[in-house]
GUDO-45742 format. One line per 3 residues: number of its first residue (from 1); their letters; for each residue x, y, z of N, C-alpha, C. Coordinates in pm, 1 decimal. Atoms other than C-alpha are relative to their C-alpha. Example, Ala and Ser with C-alpha at 12.3 -4.5 7.8 and 13.67 -1.06 7.14 Angstrom:
1 = as = 89.0:-119.0:0.0:1230.0:-450.0:780.0:90.0:120.0:0.0  -82.0:-119.0:-6.0:1367.0:-106.0:714.0:-77.0:109.0:73.0
This chain:
1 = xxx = 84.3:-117.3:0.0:0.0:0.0:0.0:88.5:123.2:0.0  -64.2:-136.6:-52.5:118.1:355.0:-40.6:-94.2:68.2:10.2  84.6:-118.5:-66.2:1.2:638.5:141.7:54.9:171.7:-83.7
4 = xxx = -57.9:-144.0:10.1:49.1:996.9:-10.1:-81.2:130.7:45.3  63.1:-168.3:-99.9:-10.2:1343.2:186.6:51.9:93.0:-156.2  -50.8:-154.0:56.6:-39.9:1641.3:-37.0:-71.1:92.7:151.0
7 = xxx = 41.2:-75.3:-144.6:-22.8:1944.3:237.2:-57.2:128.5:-113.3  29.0:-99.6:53.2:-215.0:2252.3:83.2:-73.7:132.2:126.1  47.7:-80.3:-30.1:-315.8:2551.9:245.9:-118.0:106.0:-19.5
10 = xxx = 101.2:-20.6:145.1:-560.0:2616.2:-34.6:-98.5:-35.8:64.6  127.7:57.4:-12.6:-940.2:2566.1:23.7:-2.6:-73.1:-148.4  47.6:136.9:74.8:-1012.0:2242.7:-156.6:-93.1:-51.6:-53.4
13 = xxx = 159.7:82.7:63.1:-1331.9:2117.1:-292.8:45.1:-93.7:-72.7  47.6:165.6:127.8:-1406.7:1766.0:-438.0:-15.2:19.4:-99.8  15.3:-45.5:151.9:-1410.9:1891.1:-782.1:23.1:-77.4:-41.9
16 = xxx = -43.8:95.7:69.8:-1353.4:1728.9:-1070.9:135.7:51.7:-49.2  -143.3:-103.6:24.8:-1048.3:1984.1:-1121.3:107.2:-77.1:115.0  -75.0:51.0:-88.2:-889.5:1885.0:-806.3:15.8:-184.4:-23.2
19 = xxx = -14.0:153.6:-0.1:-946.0:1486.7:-828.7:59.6:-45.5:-158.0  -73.4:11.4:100.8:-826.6:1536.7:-1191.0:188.5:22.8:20.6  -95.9:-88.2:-23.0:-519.6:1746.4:-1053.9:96.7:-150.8:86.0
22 = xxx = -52.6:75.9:-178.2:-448.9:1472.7:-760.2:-47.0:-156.0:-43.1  24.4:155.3:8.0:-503.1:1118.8:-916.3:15.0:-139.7:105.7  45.5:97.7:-99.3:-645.3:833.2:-704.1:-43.5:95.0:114.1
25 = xxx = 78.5:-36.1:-107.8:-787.6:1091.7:-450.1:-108.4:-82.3:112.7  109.5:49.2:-35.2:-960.7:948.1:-204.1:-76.0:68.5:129.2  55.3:-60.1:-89.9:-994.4:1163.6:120.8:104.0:137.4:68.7
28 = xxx = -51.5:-119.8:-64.2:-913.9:1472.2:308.3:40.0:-35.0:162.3  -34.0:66.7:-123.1:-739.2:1449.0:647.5:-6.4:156.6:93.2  -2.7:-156.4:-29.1:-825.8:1837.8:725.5:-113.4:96.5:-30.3
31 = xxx = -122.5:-6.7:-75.4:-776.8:2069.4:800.3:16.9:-60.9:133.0  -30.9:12.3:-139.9:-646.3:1965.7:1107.1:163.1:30.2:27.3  -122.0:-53.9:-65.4:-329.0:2042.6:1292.7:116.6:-66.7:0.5
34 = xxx = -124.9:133.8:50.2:16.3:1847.8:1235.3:-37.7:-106.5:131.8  -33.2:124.0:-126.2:2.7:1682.8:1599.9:-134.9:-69.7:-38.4  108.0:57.2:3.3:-372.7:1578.2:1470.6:60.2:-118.7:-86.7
37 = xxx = -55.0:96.7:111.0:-219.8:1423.0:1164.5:75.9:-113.0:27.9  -89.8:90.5:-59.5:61.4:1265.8:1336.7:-57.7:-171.7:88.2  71.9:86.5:-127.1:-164.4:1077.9:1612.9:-95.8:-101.8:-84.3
40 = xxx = 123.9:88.7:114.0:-437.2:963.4:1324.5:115.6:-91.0:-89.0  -96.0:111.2:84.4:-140.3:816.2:1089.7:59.8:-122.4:100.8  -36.8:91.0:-71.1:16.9:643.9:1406.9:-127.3:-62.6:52.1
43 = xxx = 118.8:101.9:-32.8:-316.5:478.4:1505.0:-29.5:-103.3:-72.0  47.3:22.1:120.2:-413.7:425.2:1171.8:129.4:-113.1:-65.5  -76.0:79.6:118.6:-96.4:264.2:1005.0:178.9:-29.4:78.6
46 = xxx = -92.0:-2.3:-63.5:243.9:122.9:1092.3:146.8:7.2:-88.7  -134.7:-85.0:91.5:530.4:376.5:941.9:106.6:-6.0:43.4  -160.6:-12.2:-20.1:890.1:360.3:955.7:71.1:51.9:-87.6
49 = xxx = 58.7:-35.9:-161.9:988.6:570.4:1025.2:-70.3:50.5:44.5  155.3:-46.7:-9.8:735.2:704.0:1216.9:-56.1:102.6:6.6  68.6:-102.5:95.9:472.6:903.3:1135.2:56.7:144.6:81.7
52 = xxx = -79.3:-156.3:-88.0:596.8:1195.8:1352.5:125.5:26.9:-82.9  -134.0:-41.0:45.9:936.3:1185.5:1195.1:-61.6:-10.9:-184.5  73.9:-61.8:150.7:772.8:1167.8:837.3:-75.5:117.3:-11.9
55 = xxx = 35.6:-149.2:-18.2:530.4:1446.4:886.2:61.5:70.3:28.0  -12.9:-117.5:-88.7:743.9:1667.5:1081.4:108.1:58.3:-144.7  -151.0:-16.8:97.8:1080.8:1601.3:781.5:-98.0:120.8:-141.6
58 = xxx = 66.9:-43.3:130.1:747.9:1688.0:503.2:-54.6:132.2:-18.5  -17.4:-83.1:-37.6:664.7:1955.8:700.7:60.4:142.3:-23.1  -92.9:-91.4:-50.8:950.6:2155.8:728.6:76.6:7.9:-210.9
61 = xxx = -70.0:-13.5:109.1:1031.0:2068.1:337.7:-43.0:63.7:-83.0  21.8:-94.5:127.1:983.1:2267.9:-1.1:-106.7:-111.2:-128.1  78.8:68.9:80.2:799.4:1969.5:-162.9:-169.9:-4.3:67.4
64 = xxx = 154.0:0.9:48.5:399.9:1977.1:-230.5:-58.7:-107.0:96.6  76.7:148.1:-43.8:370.2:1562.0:-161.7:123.9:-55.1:30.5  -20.3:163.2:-51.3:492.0:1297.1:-17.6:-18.9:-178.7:16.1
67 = xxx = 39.8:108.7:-5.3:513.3:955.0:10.7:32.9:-78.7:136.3  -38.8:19.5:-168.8:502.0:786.2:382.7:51.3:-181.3:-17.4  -54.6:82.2:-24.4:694.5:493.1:399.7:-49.6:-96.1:106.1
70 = xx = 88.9:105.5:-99.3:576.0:147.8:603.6:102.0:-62.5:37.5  -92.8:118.5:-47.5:739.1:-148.6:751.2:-0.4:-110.2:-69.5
């Protein structure tokens, strides 16, 4: 399985623009707050490394998306 986060700051709508834009769309995780994100991916799935240290690296970087890495 891969997981990919796009982070936008943008208001979003389900369009057909956006789900064209963003292939395989399937849900929104927001907004909510990084420590929200963090806590829902570590519940949710088991990342290595983990989801704290993925979010925080994707965070802090100049890229759009990501891809979260598993075990």
């Amino acid at each position: 399985m891969e997981l990919h986060i796009i982070y936008t700051e943008a208001e979003m709508l389900l369009s057909k623009e956006c789900l064209d834009k963003h292939a395989g769309f399937k849900t929104s995780l927001g907004p909510w707050e990084q420590d929200a994100v963090i806590e829902y991916l570590t519940d949710e799935y088991d990342l290595k490394p983990s989801a704290a240290i993925q979010v925080n690296a994707f965070v802090v970087s100049e890229a759009p998306t990501c891809l979260l890495t598993f075990s």
